[in-house]
C-alpha positions as CSV (number, residue, x, y, z in Angstrom):
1,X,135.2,108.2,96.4
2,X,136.6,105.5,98.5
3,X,135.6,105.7,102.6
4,X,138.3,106.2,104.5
5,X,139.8,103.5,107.5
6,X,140.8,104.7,110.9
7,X,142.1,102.1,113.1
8,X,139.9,99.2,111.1
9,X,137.0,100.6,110.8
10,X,135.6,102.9,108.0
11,X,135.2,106.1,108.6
12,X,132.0,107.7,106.8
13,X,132.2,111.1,105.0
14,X,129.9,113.7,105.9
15,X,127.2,113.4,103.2
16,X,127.1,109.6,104.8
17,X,127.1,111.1,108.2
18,X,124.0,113.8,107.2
19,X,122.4,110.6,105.3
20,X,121.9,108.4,108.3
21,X,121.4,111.0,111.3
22,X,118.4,112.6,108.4
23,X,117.3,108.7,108.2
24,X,117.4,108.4,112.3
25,X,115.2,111.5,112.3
26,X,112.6,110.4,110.2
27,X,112.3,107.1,111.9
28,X,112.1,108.6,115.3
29,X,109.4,111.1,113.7
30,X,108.0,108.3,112.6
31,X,107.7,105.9,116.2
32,X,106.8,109.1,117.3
33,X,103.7,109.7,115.3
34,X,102.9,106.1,116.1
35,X,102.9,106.9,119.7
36,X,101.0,109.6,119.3
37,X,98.3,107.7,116.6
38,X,98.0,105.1,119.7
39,X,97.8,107.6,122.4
40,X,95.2,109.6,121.1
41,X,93.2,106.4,120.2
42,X,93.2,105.1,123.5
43,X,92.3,108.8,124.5
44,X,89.2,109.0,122.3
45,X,88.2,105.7,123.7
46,X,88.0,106.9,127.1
47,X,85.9,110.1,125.9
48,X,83.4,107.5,123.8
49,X,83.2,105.5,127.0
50,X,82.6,108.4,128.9
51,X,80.0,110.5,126.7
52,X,78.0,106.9,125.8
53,X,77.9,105.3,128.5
54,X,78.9,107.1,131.8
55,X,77.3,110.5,131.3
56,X,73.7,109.2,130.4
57,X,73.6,106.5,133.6
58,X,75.1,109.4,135.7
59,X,72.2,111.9,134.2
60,X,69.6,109.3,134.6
61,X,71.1,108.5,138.4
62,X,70.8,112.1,139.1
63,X,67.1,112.2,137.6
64,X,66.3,109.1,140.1
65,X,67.6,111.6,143.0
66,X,65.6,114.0,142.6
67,X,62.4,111.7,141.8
68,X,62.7,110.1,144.2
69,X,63.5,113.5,147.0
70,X,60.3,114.5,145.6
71,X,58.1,111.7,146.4
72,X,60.5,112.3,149.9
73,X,59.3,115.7,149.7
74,X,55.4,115.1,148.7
75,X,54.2,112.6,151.0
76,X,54.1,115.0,154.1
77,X,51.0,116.7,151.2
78,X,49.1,113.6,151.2
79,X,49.6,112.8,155.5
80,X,47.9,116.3,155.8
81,X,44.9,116.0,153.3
82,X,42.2,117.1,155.1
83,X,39.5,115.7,152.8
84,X,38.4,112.8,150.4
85,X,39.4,114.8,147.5
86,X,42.8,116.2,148.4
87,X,44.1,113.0,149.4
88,X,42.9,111.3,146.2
89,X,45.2,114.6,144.1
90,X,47.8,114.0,146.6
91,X,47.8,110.1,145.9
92,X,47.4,110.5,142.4
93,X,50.2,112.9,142.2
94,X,52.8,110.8,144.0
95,X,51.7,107.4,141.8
96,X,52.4,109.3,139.0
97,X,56.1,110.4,140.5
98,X,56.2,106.8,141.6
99,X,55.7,105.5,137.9
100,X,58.0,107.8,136.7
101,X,60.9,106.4,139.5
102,X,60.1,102.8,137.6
103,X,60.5,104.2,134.3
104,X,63.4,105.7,135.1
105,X,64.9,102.7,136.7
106,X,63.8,100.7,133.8
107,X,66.1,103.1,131.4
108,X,68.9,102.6,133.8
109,X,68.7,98.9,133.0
110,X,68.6,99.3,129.4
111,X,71.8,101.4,129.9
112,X,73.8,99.0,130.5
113,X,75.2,100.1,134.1
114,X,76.3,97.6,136.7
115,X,73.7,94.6,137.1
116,X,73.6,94.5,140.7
117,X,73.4,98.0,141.5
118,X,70.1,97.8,139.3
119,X,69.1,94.3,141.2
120,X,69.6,96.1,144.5
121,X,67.5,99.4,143.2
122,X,64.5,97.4,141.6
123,X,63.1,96.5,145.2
124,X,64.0,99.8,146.6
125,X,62.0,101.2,144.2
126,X,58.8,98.6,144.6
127,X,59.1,99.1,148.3
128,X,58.9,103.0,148.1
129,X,55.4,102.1,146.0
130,X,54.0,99.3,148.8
131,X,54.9,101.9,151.2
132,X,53.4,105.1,149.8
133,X,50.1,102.8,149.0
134,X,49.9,102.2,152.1
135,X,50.4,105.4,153.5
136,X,47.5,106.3,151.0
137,X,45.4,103.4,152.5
138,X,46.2,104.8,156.0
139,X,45.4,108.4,155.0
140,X,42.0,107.3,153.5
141,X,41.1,105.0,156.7
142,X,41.9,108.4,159.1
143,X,39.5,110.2,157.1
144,X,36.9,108.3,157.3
145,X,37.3,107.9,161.0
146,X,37.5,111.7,160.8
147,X,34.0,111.9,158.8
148,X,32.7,109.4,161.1
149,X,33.6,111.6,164.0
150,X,32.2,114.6,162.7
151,X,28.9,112.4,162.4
152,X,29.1,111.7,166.2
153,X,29.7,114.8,167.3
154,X,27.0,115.9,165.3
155,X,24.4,113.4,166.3
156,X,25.8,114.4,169.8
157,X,25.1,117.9,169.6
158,X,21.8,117.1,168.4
159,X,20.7,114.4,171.1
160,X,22.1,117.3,173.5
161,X,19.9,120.2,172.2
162,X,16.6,117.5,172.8
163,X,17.8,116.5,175.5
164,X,17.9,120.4,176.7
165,X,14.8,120.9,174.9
166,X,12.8,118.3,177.2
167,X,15.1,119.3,180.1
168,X,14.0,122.8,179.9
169,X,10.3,122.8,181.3
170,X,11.3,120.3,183.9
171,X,13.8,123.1,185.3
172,X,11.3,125.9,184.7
173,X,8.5,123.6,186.7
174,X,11.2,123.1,189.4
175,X,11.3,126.3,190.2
């Protein structure tokens, strides 16, 4: 069958007409799945990006909080020791929390999280170690002066009770 001409052009029968607007559909189906194919890459990019590398330096930031409140928290323990023995627990316990703040920052490096954020945390962390050794070294320097006290005042009372002792019969004479 032969098309047929309006005004110069050709006009296209219907089958044509269902052809082409069938082939325009499955085109546009097709950009559209292509959209959608490079949406949804870009969207599981963003989740990768978030669940490897985000989420672990935020959980190991978090874990460096609350290290590092609790050595905040602990040192008032070891300032109040009241003997030898308690502040060498106390000390021990807080190096141990302090070791744990470096290993922690060392896994933040490995992660991969911004360079200079790690270079600006490093000291931070070496100066919260200087500081609580020498906290401990003031601690342990007050309780010696404390022991040595306690030998004073007990030499004291006992230069006092001779002193009472030969005192004693001079009063009694006295009188």
């Amino acid at each position: 069958m032969r098309p047929w001409r309006w005004a110069g052009r050709v006009a296209l029968g219907i089958k044509a007409k269902l052809f082409l607007a069938l082939c325009g559909m499955a085109a546009m189906t097709v950009i559209a799945g292509l959209v959608a194919w490079y949406a949804f890459d870009q969207v599981g990019r963003s989740v990768r990006h978030i669940t490897e590398d985000s989420l672990p330096a935020m959980a190991l930031s978090l874990q460096l909080a609350e290290k590092s409140a609790t050595i905040a928290a602990t040192a008032p323990a070891l300032m109040a020791a009241a003997s030898p023995a308690e502040q060498v627990r106390e000390q021990a316990n807080l190096e141990a929390r302090a070791d744990e703040l470096a290993a922690l920052v060392e896994q933040l490096r490995v992660t991969g999280i911004d360079r200079q954020a790690i270079a600006e945390l490093a000291p931070i962390q070496e100066q919260i170690t200087h500081r609580l050794r020498e906290l401990s070294a003031s601690i342990e320097q007050r309780l010696a002066l404390l022991a040595e006290r306690e030998t004073a005042v007990t030499r004291l009372a006992a230069a006092h009770d001779r002193f009472l002792e030969v005192l004693e019969p001079i009063v009694d004479a006295a009188a």
